[in-house]
N, C-alpha and C positions, 0 to 999 in steps of 0.2 A: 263187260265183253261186248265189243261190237261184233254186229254179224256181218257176213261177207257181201250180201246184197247191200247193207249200209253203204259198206270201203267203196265198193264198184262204184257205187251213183254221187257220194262223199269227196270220195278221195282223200288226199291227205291235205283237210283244212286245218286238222288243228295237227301238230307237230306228236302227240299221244297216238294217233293213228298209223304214226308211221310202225309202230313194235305191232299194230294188229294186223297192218300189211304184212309185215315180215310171218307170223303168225300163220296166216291164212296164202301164205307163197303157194303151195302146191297147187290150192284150187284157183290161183291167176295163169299160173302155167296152165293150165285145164281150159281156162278160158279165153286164154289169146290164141293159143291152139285150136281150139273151136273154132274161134272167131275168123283165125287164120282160111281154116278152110271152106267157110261157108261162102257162096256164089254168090252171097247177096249182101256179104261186104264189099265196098267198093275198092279197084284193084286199086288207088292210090293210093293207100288205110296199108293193104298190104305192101307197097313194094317200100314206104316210110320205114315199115317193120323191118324188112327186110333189110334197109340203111344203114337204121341206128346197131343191128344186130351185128353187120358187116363191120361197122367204124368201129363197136364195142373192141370184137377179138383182131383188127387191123393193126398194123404197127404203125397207123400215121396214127398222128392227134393235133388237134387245131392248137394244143396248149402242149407243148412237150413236157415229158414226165420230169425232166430237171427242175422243173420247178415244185417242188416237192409236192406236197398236200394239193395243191390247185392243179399241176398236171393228172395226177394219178383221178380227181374227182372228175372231172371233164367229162369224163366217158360215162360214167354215173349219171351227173345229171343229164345229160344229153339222152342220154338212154330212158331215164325217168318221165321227161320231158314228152318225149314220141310214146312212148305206154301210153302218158294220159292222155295227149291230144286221140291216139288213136280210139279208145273208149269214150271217149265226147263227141269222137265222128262216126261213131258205130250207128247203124240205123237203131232207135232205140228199141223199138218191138225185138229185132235181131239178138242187140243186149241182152234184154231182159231174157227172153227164150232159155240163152244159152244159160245166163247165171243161174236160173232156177234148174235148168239141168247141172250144173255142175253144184247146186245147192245139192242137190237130189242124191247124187254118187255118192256127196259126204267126201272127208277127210283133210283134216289139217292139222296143223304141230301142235293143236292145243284141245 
């Protein structure tokens, strides 16, 4: 079992990571929320978030959903994409703070 300060600083290099991401969802919610709100993220970090969030539940898509499997993924990885750039642009002191607080509260699906 990896731990969740591992994923944070990791990420998903090896393709096994990805079921400990899914694992550990509730305390990444906890933490881009966090991160969201702190003043000393920088506001271009957030308003990316806010982008990819917008394009997510948008009805445009750069790939339309007809094309089956590859429309419907688009919005996945794009979304995927801005999460991780946003946590590799996060001040790191900032990062870490938050993850050891959200270490701190506990809980996830496993």
């Amino acid at each position: 079992m990896i731990g969740f300060r591992k994923l944070v600083i990791e990420g998903i290099k090896n393709p096994r990571n990805f079921f400990q991401i899914i694992a550990h969802l509730p305390q990444f919610i906890k933490l881009y929320y966090r991160l969201f709100k702190d003043q000393r993220v920088p506001l271009y970090l957030k308003f990316l978030l806010v982008v990819a969030l917008l394009y997510v539940f948008s009805p445009i898509d750069i790939i339309p959903d007809f094309f089956q499997l590859v429309g419907q993924v688009d919005d996945l990885v794009i979304l995927l994409l801005i999460l991780k750039f946003f946590l590799k642009r996060c001040p790191r002191d900032v990062l870490m703070e938050h993850v050891r607080a959200v270490e701190a509260e506990g809980f996830s699906l496993i």
